[in-house]
N, C-alpha and C positions, 0 to 999 in steps of 0.2 A: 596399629598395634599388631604384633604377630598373633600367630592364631593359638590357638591351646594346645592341639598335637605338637607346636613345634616344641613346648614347655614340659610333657608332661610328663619325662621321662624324672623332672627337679622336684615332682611332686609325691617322690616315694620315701623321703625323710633323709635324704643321704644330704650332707653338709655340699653347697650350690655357691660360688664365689659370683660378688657384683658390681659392678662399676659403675656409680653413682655421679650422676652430673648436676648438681644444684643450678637453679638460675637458668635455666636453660628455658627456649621461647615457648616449648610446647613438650609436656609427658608423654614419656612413650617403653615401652619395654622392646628389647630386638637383642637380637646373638650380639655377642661383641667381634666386631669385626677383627681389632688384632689382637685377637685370643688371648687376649689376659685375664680376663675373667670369663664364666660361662656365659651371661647376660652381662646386658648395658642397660642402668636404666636413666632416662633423663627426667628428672622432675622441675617446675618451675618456682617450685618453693624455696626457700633462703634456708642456708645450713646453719640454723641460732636456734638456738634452747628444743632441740631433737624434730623441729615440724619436717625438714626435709627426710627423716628417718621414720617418721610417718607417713609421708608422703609415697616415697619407695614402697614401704609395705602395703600400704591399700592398693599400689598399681602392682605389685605383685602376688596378690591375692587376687584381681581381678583375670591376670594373664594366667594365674595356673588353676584359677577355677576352684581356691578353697579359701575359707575363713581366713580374716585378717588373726584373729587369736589364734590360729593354727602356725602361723609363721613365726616364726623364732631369730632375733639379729642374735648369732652366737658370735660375731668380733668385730672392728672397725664400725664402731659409737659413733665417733668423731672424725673417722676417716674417710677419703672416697671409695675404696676397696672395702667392702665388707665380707663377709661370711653369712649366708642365713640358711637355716634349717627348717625345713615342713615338719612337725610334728603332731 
């Protein structure tokens, strides 16, 4: 996992785009490499009835160092590109 200086510029409430890889062999949060979204995050949980969107947000509560209820999915529920917000 990247370290929290590289994140914690995403932890001052401004809306942070993410690219979400379900099923994948091990969770991890890191930059995206071709810049489509700000982070990439891979989780190994299956994208059915919201676990892998839970899953996302505890590992990105964990890489920017605040409360999972402080994290906000403001778009893409059901998509791989989301939107989320620190509040």
């Amino acid at each position: 996992m990247a370290t929290l200086s590289e994140f914690q510029d995403l932890a001052d409430g401004r809306i942070f785009t993410v690219r979400v890889t379900p099923r994948a062999s091990r969770n991890k949060v890191m930059t995206d490499p071709d810049g489509r979204a700000d982070l990439k995050v891979m989780v190994t949980t299956v994208p059915e009835g919201g676990k892998a969107n839970v899953a996302v947000i505890k590992l990105l509560s964990k890489a920017l160092g605040v409360p999972k209820s402080r994290i906000e999915l403001v778009r893409g529920g059901s998509g791989r590109d989301k939107q989320f917000r620190v509040v």
